[in-house]
C-alpha positions in Angstrom: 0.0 0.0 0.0 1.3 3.3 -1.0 2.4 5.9 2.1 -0.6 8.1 3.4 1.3 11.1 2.2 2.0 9.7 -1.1 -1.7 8.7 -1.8 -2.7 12.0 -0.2 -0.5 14.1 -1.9 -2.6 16.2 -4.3 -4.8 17.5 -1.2 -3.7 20.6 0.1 -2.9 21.9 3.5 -6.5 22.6 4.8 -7.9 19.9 2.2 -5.8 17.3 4.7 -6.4 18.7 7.8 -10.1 19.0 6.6 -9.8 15.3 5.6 -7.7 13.8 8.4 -10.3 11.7 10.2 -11.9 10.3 6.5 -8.6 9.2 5.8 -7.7 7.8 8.2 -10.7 5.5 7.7 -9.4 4.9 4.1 -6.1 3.7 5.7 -8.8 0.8 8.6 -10.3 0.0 5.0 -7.2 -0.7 3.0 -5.9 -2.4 6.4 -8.2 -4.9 6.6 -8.1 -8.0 4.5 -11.1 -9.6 5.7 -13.4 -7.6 4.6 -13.1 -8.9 0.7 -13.5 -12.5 1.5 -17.0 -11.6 3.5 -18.0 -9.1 0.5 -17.7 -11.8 -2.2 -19.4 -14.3 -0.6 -22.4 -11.9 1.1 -22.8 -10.3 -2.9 -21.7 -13.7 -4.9 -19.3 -11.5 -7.0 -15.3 -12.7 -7.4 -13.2 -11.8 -5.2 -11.1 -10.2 -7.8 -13.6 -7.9 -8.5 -13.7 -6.7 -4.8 -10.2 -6.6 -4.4 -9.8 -4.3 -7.7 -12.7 -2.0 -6.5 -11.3 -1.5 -3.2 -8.0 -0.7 -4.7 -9.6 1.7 -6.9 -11.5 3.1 -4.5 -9.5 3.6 -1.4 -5.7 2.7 -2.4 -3.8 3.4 -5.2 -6.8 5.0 -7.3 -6.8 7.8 -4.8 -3.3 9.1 -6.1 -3.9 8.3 -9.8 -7.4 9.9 -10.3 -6.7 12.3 -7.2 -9.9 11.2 -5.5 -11.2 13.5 -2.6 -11.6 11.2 0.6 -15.1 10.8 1.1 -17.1 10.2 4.2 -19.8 8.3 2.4 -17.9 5.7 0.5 -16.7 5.2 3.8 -20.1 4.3 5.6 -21.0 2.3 2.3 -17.7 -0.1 2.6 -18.0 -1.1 6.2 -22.0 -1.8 5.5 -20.9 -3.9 2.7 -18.2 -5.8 4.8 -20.8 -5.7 7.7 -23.1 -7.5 6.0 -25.3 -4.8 6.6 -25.3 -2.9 2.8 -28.6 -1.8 1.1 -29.3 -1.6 -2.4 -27.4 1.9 -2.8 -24.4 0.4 -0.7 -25.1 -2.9 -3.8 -25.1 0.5 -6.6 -22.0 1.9 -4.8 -20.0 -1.7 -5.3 -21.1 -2.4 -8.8 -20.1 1.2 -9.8 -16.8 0.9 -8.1 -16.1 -2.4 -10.0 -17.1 -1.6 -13.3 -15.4 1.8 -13.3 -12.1 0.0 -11.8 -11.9 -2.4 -15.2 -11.9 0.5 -17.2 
């Protein structure tokens, strides 16, 4: 996983302290690697899938497409690996997948 400053990077000074507690939730997420296993088998989608879309979404997509940390995403992704997710959370994961194979 790429250093928090690295991934963080194109965020300015008051965009980071703005920021600081979102990502450091994006660091828990990319942290945990349970949390792919339970998604694939709760949603019955490959576990490739998952792992590219969290990647995308939280890890090294961040610095590429300079993402903006984002509480939401946040609240969707542990619903998801809770178990827990609703059909938006469902719209959230398919849109992070099909967007991350492009």
């Amino acid at each position: 996983m790429e250093g928090d400053s690295d991934r963080w990077a194109h965020l300015d000074i008051y965009e980071q302290k703005l920021t600081a507690k979102v990502r450091e939730d994006y660091d828990q997420i990319m942290d945990n690697n349970q949390d792919i296993l339970g998604i694939a088998a709760q949603y019955e989608i490959p576990e490739i899938d998952i792992r590219r879309a969290k990647d995308y979404a939280f890890g090294s997509g961040v610095s590429r497409y300079q993402f903006f940390p984002e509480g939401l995403m946040v609240a969707a992704w542990r619903r998801l690996a809770g178990a827990q997710g609703n059909n938006l959370d469902r719209m959230f994961l398919n849109h992070e997948i099909y967007e991350s194979d492009l």
